[in-house]
RODORO-489595 format. One record per atom (N, C-alpha, C, O, CB): residue number from 0; x negated, y, z. Coordinates in Angstrom, 1 decimal. Glycine has a CB too. Example, Ala and Ser with C-alpha at 12.3 -4.5 7.8 and 13.67 -1.06 7.14 Angstrom:
BEGIN
     n        x        y        z
     0    -13.2     -5.7      7.8
     0    -12.3     -4.5      7.8
     0    -13.2     -3.3      7.8
     0    -14.2     -3.3      8.5
     0    -11.3     -4.5      9.0
     1    -12.8     -2.2      7.1
     1    -13.7     -1.1      7.1
     1    -12.9      0.0      7.9
     1    -13.4      1.1      8.0
     1    -14.1     -0.6      5.7
This chain:
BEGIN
     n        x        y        z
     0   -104.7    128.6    124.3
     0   -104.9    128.6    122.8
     0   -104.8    127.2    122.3
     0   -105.6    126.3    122.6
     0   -106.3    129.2    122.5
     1   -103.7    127.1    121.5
     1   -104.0    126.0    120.7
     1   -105.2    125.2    120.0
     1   -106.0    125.8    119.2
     1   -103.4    126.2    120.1
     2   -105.2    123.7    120.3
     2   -106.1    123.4    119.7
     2   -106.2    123.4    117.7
     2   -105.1    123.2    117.3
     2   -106.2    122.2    120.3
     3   -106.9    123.5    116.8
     3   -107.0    123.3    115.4
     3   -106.6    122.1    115.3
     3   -106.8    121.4    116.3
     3   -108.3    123.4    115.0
     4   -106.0    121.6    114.2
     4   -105.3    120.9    113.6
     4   -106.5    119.7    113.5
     4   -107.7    120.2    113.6
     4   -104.6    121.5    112.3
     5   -106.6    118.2    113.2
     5   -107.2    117.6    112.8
     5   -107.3    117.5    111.7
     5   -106.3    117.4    111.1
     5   -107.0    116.9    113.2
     6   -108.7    117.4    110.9
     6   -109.0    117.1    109.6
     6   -109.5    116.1    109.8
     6   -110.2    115.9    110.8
     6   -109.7    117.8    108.8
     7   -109.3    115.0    108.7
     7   -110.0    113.4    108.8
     7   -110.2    113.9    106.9
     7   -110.0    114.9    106.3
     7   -108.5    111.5    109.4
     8   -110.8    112.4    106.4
     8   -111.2    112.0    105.5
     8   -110.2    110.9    105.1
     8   -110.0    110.1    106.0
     8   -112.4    111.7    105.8
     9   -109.4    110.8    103.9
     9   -108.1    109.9    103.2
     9   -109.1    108.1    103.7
     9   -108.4    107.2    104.0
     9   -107.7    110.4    100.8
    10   -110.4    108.0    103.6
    10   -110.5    107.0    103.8
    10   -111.1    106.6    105.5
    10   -111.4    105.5    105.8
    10   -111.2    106.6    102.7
    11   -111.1    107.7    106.3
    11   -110.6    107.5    107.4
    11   -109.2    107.4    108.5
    11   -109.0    107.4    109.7
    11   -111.2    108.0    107.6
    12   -108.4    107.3    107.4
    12   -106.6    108.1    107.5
    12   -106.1    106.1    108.6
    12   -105.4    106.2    109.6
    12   -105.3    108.4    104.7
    13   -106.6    105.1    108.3
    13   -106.2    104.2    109.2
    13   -106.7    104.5    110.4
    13   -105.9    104.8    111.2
    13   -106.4    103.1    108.8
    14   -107.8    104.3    110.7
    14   -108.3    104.4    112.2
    14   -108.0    105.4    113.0
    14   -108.5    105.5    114.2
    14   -109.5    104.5    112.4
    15   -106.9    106.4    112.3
    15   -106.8    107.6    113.2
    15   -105.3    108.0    113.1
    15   -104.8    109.1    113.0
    15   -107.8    108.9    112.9
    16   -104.5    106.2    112.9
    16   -102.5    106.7    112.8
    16   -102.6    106.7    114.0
    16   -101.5    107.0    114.5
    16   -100.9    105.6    112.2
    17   -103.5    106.5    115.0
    17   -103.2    106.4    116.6
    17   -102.3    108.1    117.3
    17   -101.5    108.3    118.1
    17   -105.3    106.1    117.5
    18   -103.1    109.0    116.5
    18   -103.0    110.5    116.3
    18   -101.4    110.7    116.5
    18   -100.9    111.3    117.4
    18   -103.6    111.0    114.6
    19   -100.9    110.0    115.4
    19    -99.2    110.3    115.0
    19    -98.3    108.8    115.0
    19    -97.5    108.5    114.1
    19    -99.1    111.0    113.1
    20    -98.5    108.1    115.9
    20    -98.1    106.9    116.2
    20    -97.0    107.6    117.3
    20    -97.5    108.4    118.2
    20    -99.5    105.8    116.6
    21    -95.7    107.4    117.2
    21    -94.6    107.7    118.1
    21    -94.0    108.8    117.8
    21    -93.1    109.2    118.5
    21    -94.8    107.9    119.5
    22    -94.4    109.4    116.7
    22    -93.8    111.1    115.9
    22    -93.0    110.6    115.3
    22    -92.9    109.5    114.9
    22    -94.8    112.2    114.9
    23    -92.3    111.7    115.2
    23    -91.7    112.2    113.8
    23    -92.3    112.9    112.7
    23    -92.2    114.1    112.6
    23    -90.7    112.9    114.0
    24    -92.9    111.9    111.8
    24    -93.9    112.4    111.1
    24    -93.0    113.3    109.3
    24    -92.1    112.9    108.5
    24    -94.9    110.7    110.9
    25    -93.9    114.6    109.5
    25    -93.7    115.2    108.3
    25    -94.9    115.1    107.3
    25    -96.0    115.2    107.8
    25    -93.5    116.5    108.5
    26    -94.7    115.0    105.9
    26    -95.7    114.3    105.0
    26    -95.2    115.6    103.9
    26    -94.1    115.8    103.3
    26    -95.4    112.3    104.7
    27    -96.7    116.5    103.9
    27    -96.8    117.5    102.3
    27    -97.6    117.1    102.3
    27    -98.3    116.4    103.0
    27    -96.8    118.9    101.9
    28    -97.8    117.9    101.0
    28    -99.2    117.6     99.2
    28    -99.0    118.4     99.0
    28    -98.0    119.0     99.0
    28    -99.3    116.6     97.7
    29   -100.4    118.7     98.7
    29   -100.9    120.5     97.9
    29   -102.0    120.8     97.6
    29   -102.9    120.2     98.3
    29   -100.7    121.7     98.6
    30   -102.3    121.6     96.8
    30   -103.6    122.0     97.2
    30   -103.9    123.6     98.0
    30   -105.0    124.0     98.3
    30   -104.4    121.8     95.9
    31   -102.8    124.3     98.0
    31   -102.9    125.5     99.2
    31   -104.4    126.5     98.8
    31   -104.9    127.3     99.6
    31   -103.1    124.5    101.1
    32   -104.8    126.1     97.3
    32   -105.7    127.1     97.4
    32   -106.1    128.9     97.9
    32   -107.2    129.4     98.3
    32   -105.9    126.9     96.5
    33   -105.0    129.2     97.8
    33   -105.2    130.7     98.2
    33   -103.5    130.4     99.4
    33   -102.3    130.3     99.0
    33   -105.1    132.2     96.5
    34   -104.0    130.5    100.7
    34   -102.6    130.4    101.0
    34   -101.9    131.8    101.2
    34   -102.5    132.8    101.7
    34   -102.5    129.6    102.2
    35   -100.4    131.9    100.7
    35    -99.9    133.3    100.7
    35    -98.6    133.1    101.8
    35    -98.6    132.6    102.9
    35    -99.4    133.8     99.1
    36    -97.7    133.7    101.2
    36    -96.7    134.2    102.1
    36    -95.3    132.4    101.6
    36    -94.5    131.7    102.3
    36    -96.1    136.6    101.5
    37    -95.5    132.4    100.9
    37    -94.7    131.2    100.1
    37    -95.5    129.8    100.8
    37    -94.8    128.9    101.3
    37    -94.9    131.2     98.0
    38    -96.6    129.7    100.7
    38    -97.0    128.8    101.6
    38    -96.9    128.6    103.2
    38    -96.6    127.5    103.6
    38    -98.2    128.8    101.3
    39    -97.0    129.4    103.9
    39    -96.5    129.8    105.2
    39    -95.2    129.2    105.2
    39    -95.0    128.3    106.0
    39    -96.6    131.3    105.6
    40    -94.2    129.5    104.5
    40    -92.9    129.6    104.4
    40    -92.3    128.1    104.4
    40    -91.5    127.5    105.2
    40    -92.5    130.4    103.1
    41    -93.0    127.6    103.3
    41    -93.1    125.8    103.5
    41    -93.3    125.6    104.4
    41    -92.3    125.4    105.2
    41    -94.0    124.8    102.9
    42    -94.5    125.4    104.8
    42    -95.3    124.8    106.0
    42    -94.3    125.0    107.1
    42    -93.8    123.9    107.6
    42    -96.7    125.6    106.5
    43    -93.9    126.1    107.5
    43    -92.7    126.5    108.9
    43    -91.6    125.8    108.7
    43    -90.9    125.6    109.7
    43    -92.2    128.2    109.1
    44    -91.0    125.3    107.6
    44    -89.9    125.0    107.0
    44    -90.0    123.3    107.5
    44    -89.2    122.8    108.2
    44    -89.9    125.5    105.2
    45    -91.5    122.6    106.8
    45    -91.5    121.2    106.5
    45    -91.8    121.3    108.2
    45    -91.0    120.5    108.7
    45    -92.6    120.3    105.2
    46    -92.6    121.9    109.3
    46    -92.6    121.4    110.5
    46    -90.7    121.2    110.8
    46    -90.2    120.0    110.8
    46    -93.6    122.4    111.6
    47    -90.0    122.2    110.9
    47    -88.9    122.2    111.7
    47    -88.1    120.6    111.1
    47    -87.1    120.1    111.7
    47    -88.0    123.7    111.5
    48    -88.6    120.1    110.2
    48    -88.0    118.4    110.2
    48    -88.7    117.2    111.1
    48    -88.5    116.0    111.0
    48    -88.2    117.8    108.7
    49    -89.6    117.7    112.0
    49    -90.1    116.7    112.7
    49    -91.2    117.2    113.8
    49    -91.2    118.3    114.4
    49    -90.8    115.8    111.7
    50    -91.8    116.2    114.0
    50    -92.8    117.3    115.3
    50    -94.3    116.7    114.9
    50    -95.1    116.3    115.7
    50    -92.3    116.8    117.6
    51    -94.6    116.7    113.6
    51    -95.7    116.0    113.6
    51    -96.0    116.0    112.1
    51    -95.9    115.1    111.3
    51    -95.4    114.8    114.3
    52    -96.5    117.6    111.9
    52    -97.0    118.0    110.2
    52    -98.0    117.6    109.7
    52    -99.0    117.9    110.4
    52    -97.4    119.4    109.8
    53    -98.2    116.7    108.6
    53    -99.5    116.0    108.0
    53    -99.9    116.9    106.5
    53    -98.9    117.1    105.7
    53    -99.1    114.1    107.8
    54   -100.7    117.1    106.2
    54   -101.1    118.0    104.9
    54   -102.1    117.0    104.0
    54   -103.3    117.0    104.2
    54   -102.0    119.6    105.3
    55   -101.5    116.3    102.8
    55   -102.6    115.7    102.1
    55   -103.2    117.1    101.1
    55   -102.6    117.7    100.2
    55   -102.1    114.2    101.2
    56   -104.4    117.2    101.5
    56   -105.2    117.9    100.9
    56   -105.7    117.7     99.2
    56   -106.7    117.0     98.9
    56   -106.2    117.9    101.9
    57   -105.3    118.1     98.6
    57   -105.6    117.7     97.0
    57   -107.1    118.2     97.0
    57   -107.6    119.2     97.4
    57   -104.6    118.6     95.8
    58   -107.9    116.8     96.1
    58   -109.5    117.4     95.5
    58   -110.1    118.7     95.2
    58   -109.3    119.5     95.3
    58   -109.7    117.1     94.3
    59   -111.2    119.1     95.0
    59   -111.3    120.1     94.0
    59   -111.3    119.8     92.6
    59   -111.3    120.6     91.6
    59   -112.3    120.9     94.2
    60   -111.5    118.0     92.6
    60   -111.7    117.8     91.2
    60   -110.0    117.9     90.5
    60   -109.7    118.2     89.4
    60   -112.5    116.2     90.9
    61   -109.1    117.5     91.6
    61   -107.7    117.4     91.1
    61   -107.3    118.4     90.3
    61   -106.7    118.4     89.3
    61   -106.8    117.2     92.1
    62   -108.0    120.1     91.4
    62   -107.0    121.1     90.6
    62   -107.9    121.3     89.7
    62   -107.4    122.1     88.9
    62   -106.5    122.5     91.1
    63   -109.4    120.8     89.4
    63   -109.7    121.2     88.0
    63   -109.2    120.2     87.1
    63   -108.7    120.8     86.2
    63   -111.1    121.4     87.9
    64   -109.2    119.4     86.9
    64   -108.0    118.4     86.7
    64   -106.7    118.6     86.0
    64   -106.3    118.7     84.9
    64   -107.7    117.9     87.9
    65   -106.2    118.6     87.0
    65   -104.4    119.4     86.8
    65   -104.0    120.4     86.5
    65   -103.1    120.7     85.7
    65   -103.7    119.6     87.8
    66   -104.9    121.4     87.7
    66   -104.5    123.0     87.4
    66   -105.5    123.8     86.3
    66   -105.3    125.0     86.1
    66   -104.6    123.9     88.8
    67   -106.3    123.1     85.7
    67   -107.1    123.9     84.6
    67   -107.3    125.0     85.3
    67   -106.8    126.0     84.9
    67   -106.6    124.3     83.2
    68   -108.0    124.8     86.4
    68   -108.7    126.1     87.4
    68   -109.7    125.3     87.7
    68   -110.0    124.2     87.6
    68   -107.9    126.9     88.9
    69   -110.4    127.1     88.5
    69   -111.7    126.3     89.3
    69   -110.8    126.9     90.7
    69   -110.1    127.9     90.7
    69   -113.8    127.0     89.0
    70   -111.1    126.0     91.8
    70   -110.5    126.4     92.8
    70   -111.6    127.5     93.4
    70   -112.8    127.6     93.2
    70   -110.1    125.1     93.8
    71   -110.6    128.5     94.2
    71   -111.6    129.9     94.3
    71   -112.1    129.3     96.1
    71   -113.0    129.9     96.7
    71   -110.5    132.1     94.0
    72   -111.6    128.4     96.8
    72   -112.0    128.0     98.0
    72   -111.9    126.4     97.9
    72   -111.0    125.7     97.5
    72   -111.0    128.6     99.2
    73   -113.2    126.0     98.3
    73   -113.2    124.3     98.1
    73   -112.5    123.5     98.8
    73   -112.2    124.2     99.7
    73   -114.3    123.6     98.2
    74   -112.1    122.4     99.0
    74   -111.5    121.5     99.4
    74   -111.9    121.8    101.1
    74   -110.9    122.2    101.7
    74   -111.9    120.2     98.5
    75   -113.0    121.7    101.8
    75   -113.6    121.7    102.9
    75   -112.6    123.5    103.8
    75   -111.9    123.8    104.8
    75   -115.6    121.7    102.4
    76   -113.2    124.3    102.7
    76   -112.9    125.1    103.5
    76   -111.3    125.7    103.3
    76   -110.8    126.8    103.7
    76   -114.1    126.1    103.5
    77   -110.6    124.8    102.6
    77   -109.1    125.3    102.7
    77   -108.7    124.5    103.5
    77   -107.7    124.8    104.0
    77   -108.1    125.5    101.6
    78   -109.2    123.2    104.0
    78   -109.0    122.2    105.2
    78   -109.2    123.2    106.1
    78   -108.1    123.5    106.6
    78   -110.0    121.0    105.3
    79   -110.1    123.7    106.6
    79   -110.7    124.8    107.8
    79   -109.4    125.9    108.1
    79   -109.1    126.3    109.2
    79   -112.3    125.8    107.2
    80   -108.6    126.3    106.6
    80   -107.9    127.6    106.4
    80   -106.5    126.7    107.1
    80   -106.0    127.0    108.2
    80   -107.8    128.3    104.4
    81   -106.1    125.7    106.5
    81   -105.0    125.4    106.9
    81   -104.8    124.2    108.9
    81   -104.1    124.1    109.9
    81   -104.6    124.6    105.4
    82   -105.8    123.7    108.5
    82   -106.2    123.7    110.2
    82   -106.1    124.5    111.3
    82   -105.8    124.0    112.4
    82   -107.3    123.7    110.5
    83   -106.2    126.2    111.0
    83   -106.2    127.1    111.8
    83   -104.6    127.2    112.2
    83   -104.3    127.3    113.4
    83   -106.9    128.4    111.1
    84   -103.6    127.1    111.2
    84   -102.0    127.2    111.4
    84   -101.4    126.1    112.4
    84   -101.4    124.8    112.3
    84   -101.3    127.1    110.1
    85   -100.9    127.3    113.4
    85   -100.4    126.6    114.5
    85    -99.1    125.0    114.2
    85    -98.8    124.0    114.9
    85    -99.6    128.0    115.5
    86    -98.5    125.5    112.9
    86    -97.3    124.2    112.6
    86    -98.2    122.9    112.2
    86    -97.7    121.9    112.6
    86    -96.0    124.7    110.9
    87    -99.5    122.7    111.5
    87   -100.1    121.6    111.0
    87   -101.1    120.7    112.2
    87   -102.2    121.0    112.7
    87   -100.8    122.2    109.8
    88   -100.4    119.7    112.4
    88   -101.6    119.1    113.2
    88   -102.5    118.4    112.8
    88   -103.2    118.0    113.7
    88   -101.4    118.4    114.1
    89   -102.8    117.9    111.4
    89   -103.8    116.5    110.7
    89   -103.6    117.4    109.0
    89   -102.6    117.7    108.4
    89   -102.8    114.3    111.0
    90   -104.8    117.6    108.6
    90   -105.0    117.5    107.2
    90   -106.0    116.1    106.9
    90   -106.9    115.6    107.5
    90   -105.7    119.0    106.6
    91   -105.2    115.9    105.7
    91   -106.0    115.1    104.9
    91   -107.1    115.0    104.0
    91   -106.7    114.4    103.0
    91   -105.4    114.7    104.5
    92   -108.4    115.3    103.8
    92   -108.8    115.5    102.5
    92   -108.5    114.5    101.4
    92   -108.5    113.4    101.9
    92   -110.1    115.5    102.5
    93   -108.2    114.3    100.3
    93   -107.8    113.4     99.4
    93   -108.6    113.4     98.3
    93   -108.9    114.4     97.8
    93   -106.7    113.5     99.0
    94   -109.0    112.2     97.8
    94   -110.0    112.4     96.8
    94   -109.3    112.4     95.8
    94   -108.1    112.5     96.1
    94   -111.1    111.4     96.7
    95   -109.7    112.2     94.5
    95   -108.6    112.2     93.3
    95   -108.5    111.2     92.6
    95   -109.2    110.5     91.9
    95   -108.8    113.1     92.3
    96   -107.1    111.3     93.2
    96   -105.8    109.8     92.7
    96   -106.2    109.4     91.4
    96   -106.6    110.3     90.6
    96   -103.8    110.4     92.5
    97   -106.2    108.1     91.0
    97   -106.0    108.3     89.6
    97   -104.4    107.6     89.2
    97   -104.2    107.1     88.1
    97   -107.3    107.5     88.7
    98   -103.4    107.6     90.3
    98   -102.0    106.8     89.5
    98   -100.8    107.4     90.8
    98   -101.0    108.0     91.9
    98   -102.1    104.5     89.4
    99    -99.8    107.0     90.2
    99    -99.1    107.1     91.6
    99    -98.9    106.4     92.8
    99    -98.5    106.6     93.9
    99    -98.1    107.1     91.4
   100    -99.6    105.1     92.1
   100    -99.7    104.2     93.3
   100   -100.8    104.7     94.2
   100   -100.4    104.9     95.3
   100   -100.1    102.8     93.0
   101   -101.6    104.8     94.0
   101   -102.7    105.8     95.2
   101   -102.1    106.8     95.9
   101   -102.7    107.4     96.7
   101   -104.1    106.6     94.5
   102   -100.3    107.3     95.6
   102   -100.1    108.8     96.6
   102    -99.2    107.5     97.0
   102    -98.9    107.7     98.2
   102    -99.2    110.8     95.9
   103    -98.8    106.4     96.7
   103    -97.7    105.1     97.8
   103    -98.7    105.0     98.4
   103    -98.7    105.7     99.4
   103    -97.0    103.3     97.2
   104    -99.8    104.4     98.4
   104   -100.5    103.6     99.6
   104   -100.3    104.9    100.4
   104    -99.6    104.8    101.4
   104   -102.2    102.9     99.4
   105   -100.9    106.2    100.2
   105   -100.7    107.1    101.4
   105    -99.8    107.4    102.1
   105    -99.9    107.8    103.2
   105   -100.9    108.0    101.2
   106    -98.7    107.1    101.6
   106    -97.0    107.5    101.8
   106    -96.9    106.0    102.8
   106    -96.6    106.2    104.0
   106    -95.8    107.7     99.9
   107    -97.0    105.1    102.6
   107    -97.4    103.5    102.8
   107    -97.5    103.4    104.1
   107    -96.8    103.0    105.0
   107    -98.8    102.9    102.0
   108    -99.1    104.1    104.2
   108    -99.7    104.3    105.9
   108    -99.6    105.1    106.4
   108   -100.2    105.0    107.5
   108   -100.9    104.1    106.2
   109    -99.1    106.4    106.3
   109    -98.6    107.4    107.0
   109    -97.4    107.0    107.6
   109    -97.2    107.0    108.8
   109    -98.4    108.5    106.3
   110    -96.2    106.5    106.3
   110    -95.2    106.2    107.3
   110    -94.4    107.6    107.7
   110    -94.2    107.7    108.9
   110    -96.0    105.5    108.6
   111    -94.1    108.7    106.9
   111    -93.6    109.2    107.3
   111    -92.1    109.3    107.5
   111    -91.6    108.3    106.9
   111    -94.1    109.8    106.9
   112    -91.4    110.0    108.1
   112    -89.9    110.2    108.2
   112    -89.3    110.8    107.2
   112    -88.3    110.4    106.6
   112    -89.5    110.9    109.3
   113    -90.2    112.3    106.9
   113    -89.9    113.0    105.9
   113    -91.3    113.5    104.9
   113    -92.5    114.0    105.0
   113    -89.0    114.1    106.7
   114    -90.4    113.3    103.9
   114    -91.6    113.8    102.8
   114    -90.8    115.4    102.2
   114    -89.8    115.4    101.5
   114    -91.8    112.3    101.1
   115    -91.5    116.7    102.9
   115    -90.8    117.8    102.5
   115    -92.0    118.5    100.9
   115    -93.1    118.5    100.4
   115    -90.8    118.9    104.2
   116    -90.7    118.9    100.5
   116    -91.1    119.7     99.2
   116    -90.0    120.7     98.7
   116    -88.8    120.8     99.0
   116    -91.2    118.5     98.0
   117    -90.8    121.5     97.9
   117    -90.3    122.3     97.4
   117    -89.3    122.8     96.7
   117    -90.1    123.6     96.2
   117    -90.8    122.4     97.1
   118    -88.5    122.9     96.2
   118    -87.2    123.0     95.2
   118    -88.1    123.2     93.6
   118    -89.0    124.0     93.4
   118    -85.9    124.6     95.5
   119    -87.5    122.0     92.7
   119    -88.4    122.0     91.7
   119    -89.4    121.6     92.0
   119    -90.1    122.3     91.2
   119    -88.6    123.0     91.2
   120    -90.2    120.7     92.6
   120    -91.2    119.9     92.8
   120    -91.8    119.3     91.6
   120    -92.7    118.8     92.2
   120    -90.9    119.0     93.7
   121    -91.9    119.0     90.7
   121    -92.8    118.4     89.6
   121    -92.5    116.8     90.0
   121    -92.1    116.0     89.2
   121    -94.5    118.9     89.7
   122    -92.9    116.6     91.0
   122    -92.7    115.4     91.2
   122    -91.9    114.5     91.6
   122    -92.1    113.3     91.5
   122    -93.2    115.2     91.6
   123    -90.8    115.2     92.4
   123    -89.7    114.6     93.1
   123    -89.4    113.7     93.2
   123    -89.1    113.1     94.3
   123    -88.9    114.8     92.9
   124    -89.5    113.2     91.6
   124    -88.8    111.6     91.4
   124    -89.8    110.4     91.8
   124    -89.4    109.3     91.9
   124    -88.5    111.4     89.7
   125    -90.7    110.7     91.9
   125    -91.7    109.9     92.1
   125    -91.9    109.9     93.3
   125    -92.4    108.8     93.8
   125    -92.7    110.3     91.5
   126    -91.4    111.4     94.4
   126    -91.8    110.9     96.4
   126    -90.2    110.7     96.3
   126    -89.7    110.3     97.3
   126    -92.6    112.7     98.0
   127    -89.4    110.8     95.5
   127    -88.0    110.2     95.9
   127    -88.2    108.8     96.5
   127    -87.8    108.3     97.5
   127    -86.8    110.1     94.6
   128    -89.1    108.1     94.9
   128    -88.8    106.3     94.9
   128    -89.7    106.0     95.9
   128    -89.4    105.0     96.7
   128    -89.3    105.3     93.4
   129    -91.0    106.8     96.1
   129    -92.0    106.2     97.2
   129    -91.5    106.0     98.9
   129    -91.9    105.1     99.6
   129    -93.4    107.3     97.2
   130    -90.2    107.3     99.5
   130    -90.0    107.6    100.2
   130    -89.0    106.2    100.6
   130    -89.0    105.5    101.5
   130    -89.8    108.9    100.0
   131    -88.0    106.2     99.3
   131    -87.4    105.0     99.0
   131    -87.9    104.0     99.4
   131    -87.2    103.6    100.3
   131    -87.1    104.8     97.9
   132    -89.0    103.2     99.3
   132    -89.2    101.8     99.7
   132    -89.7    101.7    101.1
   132    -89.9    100.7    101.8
   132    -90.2    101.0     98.8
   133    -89.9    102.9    101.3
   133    -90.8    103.1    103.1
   133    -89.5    103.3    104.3
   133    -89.6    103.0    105.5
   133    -92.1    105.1    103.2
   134    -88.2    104.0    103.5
   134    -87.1    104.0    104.6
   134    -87.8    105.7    104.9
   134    -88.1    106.1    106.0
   134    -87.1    102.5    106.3
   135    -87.8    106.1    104.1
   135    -88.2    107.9    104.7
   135    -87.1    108.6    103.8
   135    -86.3    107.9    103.2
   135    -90.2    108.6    104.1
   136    -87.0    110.3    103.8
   136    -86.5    110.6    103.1
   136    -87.0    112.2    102.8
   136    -87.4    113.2    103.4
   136    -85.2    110.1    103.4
   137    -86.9    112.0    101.6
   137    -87.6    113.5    100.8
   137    -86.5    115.3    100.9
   137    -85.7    115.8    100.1
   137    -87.7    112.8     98.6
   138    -86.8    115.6    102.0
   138    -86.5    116.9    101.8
   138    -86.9    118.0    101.3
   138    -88.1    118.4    101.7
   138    -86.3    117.2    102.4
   139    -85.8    119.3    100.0
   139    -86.2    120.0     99.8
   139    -86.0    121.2    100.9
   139    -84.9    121.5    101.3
   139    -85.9    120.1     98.7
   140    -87.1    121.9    101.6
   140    -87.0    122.7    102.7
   140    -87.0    124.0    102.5
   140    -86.8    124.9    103.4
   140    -87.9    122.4    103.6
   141    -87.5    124.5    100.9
   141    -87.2    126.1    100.5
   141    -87.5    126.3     99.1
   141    -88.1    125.4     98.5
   141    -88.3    127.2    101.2
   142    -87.2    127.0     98.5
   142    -86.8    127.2     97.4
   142    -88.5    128.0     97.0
   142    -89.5    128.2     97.7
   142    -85.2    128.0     97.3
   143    -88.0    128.4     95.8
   143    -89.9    128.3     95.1
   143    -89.9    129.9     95.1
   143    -89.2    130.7     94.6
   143    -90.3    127.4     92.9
   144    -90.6    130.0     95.7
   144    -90.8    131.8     95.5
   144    -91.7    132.1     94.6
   144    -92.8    132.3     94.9
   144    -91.2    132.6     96.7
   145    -91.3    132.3     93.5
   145    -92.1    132.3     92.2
   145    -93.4    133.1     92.0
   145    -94.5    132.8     91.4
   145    -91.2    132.8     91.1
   146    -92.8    135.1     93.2
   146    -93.7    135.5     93.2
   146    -94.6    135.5     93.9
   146    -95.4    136.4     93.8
   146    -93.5    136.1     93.0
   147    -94.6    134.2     95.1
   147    -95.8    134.0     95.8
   147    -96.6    132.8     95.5
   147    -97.0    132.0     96.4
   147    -95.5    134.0     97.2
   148    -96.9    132.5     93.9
   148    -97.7    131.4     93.7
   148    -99.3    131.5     93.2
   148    -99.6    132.4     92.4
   148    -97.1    130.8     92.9
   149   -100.3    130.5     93.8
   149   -101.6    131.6     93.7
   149   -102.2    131.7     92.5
   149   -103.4    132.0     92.5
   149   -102.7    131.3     94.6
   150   -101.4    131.3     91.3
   150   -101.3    131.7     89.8
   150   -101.0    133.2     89.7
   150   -101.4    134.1     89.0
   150   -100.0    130.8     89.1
   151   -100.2    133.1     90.5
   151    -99.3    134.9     90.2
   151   -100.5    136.0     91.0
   151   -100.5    137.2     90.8
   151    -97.2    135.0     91.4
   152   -101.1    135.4     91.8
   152   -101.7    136.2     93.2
   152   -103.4    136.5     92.7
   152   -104.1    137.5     92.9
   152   -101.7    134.9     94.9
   153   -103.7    134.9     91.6
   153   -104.7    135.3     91.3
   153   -104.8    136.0     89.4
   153   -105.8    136.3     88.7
   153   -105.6    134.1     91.6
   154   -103.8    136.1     89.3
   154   -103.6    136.6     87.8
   154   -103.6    138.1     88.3
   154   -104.1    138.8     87.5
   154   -102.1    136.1     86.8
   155   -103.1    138.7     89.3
   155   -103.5    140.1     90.1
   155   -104.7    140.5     90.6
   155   -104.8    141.7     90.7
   155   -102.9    140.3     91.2
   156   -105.6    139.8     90.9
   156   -106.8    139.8     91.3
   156   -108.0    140.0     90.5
   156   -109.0    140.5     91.0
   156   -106.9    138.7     91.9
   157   -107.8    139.6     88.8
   157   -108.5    138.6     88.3
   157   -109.3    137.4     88.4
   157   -110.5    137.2     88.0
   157   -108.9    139.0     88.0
   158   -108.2    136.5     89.3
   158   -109.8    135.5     89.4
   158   -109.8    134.3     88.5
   158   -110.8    133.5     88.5
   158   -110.2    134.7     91.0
């Protein structure tokens, strides 16, 4: 049986590059609150660029924040949810950024090879330039499956 993925703490993220020191490091962001069939799909997608999946874990204050939600699973235990998947070996918890320079320093000391994302990412331009000064490069690895987003999943649910 495989071991669970490592969860650290963003401000324990130096003392433990020992983890992914010699990889080929893959670098997502998310917050994965309800994970569905579109999330799986990433995840399988961004491992096959490297051997060595890292997940920065977004706040709960972020998606209340950003996503004008309350997250229906907290930060802790969607760390626990995505830990369990055999492609991820290290989540990150992340506290909430306040610029883009706080997602560089992460991008900075990770050091990844590849920064994978989504088609239509929101942000693109922004892990383009970060990816840019580190010598990494930003791949889109699947296209957005509109109807697996947990907007769509929890607008069915009511939550």
């Amino acid at each position: 049986m495989r071991k669970k993925a490592l969860i650290i703490r963003y401000e324990d993220l130096e003392q433990n590059k020992k983890d992914f020191k010699d990889k080929t490091i893959v670098l997502v962001g998310g917050c994965f609150d309800l994970i569905h069939f579109g999330h799986l799909k990433f995840l399988e997608a961004a491992k096959k660029q490297g051997n060595y999946l890292i997940v920065a874990l977004e706040s709960d204050d972020f998606i209340k924040k950003n996503k004008r939600k309350i997250s229906v699973h907290q930060q802790n235990e969607r760390a626990e949810i995505l830990s369990s998947l055999d492609m991820i070996d290290m989540v990150i918890l992340l506290p909430l950024f306040k610029s883009n320079n706080d997602y560089f320093e992460l991008v900075k000391t990770i050091s990844p090879s590849f920064i994978a994302v989504t088609e239509g990412d929101p942000q693109l331009e922004n892990k383009r330039k970060q990816a840019s000064k580190i010598g990494a490069k930003v791949k889109e690895v699947v296209t957005n499956l509109k109807d697996f987003s947990t907007r769509n999943i929890a607008k069915v649910f009511n939550l």
